[in-house]
SELUM-40418 format. One record per atom (N, C-alpha, C): residue in one letter; atom name; residue number from 1; x, y, z. Coordinates in Angstrom, 3 decimals, padded with zeros to 6 digits, m for minus. Layout:
<drenmars>
+------+------+-----+----------+----------+----------+
| code | site | pos |       px |       py |       pz |
+------+------+-----+----------+----------+----------+
|    A |   CA | NUM |        X |        Y |        Z |
...
+------+------+-----+----------+----------+----------+
</drenmars>
This chain:
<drenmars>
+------+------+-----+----------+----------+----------+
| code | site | pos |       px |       py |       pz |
+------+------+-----+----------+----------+----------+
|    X |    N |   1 | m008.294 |  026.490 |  006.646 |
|    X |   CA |   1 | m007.643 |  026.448 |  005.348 |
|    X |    C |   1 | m007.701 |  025.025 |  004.796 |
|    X |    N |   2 | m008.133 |  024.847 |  003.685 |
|    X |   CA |   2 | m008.415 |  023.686 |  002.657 |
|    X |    C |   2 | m007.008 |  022.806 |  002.840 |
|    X |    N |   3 | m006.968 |  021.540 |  003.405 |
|    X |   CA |   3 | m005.379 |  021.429 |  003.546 |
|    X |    C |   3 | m004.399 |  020.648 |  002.089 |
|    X |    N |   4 | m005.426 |  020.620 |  001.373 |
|    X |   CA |   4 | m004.964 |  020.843 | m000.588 |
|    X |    C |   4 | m004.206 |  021.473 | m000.967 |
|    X |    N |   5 | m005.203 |  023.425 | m000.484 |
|    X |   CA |   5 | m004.388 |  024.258 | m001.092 |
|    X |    C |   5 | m002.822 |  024.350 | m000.791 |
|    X |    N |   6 | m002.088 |  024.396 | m000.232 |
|    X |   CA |   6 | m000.658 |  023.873 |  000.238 |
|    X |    C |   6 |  000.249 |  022.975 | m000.693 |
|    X |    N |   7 | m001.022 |  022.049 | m001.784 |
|    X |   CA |   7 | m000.580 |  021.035 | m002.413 |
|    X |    C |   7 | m000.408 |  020.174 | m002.292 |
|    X |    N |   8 | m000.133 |  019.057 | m002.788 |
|    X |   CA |   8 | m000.823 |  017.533 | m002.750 |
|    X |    C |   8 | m000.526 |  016.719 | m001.691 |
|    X |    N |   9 | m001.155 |  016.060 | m000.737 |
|    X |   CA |   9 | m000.904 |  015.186 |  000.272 |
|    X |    C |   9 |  000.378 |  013.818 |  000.497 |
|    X |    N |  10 |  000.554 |  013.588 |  000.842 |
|    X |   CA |  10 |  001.506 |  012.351 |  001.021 |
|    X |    C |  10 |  000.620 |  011.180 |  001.313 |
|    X |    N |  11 |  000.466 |  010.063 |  000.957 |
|    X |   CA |  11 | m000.848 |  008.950 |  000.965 |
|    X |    C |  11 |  000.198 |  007.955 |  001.851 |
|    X |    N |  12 | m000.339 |  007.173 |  002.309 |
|    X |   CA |  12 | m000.205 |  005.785 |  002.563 |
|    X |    C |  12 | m000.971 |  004.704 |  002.977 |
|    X |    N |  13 | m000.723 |  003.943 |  001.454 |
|    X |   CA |  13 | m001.408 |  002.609 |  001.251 |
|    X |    C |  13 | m001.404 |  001.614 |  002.644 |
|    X |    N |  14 | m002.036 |  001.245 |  002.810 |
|    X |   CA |  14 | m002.590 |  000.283 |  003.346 |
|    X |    C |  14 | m002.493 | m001.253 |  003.556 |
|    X |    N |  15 | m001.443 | m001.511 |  003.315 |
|    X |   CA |  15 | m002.021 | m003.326 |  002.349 |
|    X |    C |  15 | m001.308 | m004.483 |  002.979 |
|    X |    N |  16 | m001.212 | m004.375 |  004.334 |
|    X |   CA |  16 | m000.307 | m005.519 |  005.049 |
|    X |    C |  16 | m001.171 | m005.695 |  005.741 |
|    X |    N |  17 | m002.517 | m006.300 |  005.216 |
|    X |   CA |  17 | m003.950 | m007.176 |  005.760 |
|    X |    C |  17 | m003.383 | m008.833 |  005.609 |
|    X |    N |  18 | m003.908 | m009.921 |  006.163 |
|    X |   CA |  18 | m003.624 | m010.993 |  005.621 |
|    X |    C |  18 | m003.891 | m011.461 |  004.549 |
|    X |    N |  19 | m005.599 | m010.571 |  004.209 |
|    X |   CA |  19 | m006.306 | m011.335 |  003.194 |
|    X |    C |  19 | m007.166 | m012.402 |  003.317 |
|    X |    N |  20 | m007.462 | m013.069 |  004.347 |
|    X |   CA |  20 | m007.988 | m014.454 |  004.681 |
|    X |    C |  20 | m008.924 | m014.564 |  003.990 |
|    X |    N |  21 | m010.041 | m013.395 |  003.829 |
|    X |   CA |  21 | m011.500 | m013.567 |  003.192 |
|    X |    C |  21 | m011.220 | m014.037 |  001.724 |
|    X |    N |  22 | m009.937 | m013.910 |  001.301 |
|    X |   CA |  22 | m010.033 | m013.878 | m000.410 |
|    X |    C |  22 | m008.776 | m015.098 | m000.812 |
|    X |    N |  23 | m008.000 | m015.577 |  000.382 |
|    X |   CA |  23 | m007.802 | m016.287 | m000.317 |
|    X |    C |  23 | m006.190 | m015.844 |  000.016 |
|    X |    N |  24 | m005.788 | m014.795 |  000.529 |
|    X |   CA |  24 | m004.663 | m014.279 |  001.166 |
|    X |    C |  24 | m003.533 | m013.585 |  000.102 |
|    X |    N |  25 | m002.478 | m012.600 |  000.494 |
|    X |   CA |  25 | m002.099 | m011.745 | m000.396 |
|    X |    C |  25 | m003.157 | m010.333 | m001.412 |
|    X |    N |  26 | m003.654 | m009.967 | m000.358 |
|    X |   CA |  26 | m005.005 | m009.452 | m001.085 |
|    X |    C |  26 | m004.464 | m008.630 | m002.358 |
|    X |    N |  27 | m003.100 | m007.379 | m001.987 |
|    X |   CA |  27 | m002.553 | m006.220 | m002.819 |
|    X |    C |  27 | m002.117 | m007.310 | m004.422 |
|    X |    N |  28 | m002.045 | m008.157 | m004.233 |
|    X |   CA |  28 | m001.883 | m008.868 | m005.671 |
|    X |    C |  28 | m002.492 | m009.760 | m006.240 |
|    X |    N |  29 | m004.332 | m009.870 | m005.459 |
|    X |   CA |  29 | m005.472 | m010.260 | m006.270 |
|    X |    C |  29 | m005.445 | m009.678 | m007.643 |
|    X |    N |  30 | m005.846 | m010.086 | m008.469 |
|    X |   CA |  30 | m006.478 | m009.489 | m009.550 |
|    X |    C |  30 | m007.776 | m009.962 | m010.087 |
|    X |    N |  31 | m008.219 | m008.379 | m010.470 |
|    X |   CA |  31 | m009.446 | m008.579 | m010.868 |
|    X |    C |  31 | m009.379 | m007.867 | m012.412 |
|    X |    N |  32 | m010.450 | m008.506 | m013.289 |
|    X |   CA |  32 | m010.147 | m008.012 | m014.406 |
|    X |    C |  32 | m008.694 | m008.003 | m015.018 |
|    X |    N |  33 | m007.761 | m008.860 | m014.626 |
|    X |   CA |  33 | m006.309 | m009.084 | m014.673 |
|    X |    C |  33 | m005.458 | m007.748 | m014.122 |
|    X |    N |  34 | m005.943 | m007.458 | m013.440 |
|    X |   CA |  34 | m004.786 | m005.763 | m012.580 |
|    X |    C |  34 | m004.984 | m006.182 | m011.385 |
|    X |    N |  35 | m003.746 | m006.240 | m010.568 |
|    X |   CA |  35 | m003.714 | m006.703 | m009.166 |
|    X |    C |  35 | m004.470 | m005.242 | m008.632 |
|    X |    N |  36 | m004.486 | m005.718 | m007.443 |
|    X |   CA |  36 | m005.356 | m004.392 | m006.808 |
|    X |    C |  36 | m004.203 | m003.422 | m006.278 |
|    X |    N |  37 | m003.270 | m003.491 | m006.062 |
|    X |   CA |  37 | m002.110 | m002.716 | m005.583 |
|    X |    C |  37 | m002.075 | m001.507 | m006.892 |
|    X |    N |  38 | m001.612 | m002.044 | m007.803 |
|    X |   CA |  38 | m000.888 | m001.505 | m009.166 |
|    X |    C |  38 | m002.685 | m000.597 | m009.712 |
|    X |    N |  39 | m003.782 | m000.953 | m009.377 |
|    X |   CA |  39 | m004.929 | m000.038 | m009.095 |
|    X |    C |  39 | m004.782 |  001.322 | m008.507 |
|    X |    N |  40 | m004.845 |  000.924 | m007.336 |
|    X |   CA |  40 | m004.545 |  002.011 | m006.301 |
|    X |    C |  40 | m003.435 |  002.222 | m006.539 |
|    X |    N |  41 | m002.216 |  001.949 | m006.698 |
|    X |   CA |  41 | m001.312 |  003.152 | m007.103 |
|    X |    C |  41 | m001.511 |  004.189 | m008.081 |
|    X |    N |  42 | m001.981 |  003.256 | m008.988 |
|    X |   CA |  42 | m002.472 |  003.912 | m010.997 |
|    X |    C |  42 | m003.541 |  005.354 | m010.675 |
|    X |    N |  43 | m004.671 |  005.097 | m009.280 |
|    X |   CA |  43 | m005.546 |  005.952 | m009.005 |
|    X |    C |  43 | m004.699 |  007.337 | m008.105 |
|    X |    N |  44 | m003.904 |  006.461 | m007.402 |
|    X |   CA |  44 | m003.565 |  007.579 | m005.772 |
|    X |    C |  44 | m002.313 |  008.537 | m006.383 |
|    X |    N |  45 | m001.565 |  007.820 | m007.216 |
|    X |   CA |  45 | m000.260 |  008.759 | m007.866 |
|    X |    C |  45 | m000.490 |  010.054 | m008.249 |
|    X |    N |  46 | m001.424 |  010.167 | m009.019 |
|    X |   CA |  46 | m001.511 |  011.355 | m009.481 |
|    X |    C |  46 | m002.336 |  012.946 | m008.555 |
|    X |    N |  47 | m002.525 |  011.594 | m007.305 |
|    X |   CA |  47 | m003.367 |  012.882 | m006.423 |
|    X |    C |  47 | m002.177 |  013.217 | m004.869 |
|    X |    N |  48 | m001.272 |  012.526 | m004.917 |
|    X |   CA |  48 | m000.204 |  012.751 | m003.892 |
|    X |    C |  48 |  001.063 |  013.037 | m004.500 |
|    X |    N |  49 |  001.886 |  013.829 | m002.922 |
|    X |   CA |  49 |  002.929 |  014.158 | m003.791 |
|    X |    C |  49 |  004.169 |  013.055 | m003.532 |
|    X |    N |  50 |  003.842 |  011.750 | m002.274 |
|    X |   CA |  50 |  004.303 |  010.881 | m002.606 |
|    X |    C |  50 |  004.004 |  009.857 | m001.838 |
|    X |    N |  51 |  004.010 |  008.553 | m002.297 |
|    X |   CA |  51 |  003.477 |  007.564 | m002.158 |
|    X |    C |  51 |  003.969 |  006.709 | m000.825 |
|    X |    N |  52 |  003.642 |  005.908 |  000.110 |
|    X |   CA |  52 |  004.046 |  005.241 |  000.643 |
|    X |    C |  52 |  003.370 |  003.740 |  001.206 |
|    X |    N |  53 |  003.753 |  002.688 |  001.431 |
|    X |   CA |  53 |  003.090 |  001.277 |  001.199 |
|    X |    C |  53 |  003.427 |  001.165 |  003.089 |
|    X |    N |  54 |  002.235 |  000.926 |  003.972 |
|    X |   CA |  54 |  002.298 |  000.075 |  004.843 |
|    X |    C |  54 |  001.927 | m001.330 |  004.773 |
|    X |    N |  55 |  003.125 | m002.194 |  005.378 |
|    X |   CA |  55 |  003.010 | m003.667 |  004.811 |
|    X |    C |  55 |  003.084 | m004.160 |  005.372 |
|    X |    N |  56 |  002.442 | m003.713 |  007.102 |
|    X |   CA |  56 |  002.443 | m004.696 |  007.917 |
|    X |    C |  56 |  003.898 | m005.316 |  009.105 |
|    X |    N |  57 |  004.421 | m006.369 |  009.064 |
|    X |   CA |  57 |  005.320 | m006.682 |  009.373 |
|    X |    C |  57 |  006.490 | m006.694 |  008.348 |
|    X |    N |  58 |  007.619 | m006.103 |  008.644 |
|    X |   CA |  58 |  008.743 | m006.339 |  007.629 |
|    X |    C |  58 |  009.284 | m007.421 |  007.039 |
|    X |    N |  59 |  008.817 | m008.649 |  008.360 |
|    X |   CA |  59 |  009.519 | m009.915 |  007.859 |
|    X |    C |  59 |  008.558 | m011.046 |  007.538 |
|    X |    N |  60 |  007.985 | m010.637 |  006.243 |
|    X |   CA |  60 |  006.783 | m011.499 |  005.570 |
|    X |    C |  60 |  006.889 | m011.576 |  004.144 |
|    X |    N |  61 |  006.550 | m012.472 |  003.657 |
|    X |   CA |  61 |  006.510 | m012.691 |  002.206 |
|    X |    C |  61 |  005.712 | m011.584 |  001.451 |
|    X |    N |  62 |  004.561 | m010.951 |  001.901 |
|    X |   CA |  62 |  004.091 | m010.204 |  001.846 |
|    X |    C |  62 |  004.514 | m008.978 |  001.833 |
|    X |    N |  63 |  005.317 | m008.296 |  002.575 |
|    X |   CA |  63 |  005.967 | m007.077 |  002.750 |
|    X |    C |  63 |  007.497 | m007.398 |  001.530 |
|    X |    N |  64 |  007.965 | m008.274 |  001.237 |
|    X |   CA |  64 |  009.104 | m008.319 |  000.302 |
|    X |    C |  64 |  008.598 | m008.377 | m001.063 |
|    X |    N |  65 |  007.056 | m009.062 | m001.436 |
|    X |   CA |  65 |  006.699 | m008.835 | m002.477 |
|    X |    C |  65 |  006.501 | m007.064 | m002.930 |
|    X |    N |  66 |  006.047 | m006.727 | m001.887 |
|    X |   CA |  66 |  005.279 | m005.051 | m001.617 |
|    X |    C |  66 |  006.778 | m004.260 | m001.601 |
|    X |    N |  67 |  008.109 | m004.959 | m001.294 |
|    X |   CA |  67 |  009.297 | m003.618 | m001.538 |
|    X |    C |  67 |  009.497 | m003.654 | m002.505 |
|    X |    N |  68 |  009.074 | m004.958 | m003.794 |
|    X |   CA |  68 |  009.439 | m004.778 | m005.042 |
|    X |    C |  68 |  008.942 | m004.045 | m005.902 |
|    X |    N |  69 |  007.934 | m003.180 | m005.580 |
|    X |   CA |  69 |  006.951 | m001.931 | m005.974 |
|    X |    C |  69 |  007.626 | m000.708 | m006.549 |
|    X |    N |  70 |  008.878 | m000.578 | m005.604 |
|    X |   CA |  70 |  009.617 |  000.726 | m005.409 |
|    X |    C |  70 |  008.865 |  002.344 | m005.211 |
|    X |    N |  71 |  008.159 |  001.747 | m004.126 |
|    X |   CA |  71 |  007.810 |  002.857 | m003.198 |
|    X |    C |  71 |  008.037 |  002.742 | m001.943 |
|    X |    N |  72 |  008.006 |  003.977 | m001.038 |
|    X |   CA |  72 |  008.898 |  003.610 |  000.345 |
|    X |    C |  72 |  007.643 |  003.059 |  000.667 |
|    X |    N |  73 |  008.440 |  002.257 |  001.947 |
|    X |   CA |  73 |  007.549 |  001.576 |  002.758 |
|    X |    C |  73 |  007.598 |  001.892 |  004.478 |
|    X |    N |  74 |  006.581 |  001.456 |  004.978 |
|    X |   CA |  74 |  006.268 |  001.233 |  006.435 |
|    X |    C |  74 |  006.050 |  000.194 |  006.601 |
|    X |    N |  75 |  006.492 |  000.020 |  008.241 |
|    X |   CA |  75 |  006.006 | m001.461 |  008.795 |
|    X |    C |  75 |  005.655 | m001.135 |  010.020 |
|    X |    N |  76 |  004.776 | m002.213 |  010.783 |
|    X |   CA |  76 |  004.236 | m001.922 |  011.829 |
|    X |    C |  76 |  005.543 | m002.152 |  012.609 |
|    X |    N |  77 |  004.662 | m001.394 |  013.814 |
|    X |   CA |  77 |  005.978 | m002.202 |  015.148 |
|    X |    C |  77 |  005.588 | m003.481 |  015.483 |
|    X |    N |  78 |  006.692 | m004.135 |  016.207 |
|    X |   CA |  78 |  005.658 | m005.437 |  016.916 |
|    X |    C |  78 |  005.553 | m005.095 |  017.979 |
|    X |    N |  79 |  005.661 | m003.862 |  019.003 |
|    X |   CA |  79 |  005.347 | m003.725 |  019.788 |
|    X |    C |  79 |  003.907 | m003.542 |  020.132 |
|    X |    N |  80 |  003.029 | m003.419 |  019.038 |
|    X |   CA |  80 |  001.800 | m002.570 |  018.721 |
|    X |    C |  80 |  001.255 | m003.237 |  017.968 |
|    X |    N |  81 |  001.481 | m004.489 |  017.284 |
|    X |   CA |  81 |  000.985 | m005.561 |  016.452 |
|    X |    C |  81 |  000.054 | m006.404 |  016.816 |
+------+------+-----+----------+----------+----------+
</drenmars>
């Protein structure tokens, strides 16, 4: 069974990388002036039925920029980090 038909998936973003190659903070590069986060949300919203941001470690500048999104979030363990 198509696992669609059931209706729309639950996603979760990705984005508690360091970034090093670019310069760091990758989810709030922008290109063409649109951070890349607010992209991929703008794309993934309308195909899930709800959103969620893994951001890595909880206690990073990075992950507090990413709760100001207001989508739930994940964090890694540090057991597994």
């Amino acid at each position: 069974m198509d696992l669609l038909s059931k209706g729309l998936p639950c996603v979760v973003i990705l984005a508690g990388g360091a970034g090093r190659r670019i310069g760091g903070n990758k989810p709030f590069y922008a290109i063409d002036g649109v951070q890349l986060i607010d992209s991929v949300i703008a794309t993934l919203r309308p195909q899930a039925k709800k959103l969620f941001i893994n951001a890595g470690m909880s206690d990073t500048d990075l992950s507090r920029r990413l709760s100001e999104l207001d989508l739930a979030m994940l964090y890694d363990d540090p057991l597994y980090a």
